[in-house]
N, C-alpha and C positions, 0 to 999 in steps of 0.2 A: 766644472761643467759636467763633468762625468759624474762624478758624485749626486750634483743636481738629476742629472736623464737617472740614474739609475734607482734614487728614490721616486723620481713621475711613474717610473717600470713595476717600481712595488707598489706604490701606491693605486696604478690603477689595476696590477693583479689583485690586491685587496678586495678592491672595490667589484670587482669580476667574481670574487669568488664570493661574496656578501651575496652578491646578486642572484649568481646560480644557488647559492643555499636557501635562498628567498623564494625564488623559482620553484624551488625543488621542495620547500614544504609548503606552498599554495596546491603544487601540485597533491602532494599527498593528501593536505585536509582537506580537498575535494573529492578525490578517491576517495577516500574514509567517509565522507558525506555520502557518496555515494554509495556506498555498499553497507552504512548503516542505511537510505533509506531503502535500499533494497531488502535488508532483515528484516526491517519494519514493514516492510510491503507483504514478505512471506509470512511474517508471527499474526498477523492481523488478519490475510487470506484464512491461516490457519484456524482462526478462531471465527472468522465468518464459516468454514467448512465445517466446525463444532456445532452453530448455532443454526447451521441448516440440516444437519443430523440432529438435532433436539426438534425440530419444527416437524420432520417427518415421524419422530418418534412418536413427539404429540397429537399429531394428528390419525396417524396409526393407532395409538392405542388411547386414547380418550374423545369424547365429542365436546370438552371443553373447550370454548374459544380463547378464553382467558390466558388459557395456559399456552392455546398457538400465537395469541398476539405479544407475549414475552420473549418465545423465540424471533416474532418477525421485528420488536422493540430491540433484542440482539444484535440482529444484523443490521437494520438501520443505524446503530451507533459504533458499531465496528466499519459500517462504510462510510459514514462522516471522517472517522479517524483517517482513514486509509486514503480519502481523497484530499485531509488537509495536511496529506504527507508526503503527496508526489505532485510532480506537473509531468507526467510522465501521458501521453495521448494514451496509450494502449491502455492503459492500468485507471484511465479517467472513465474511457467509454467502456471497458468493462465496471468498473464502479456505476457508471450510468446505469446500463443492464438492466444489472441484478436491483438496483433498487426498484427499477421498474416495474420487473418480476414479482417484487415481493410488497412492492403497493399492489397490483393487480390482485394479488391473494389476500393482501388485507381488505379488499374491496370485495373479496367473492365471500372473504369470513362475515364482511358487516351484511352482505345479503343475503344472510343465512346458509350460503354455503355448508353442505359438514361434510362433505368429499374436496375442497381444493387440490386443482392441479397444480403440484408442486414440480414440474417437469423443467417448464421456464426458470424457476430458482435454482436449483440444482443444473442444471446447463448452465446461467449465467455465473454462479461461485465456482464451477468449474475453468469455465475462460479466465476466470481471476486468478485465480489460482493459479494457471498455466502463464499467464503473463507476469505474474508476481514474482516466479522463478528465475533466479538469476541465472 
């Protein structure tokens, strides 16, 4: 009978400790999930901050539209990325924003615009940016 209790005593530390190391790496590869999509959230802000310093460059020093509508084709596909990467609220409605920002600009480009106010873009990829920071 002893013999019996005391393999049910290891068998259910076994099964305890199986458990807890099962535990213990859900936990970590959601961690890990997590703070990859937080890199991903920074490397993409990053590169939307790139793509709205070529939009200003562009439009600073050329009156070609072509070449501001590549910058604003930039950041529209770095904010697709960056939204099909989080469900994160803050880092959704900054993604909202700035796209909005930068259709309004695309709309001031198609109406002949050759001054757009790039103020609203550069605000909105700034909030991204600050919420992307882990």
């Amino acid at each position: 009978m002893a013999a019996s209790r005391h393999r049910s005593l290891r068998r259910t530390a076994t099964v305890a400790a199986t458990l807890a190391a099962v535990a213990l790496t859900a936990g970590l590869t959601t961690g890990c999930d997590a703070v990859d999509k937080a890199l991903d959230c920074v490397r993409t802000a990053d590169a939307i901050a790139d793509s709205v310093t070529e939009l200003q460059q562009a439009v600073e020093n050329t009156s070609d539209p072509t070449q501001w509508e590549e910058s604003l084709d930039s950041i529209d596909k770095n904010l697709d990325k960056i939204g099909d990467q989080t469900d994160n609220t803050d880092v959704n409605k900054a993604v909202d924003n700035l796209g909005k920002a930068v259709d309004n600009v695309r709309t001031s480009v198609e109406n002949g615009d050759k001054t757009p106010d790039l103020s609203p873009v550069t605000d909105a990829a700034g909030e991204l940016t600050k919420v992307c920071t882990p």
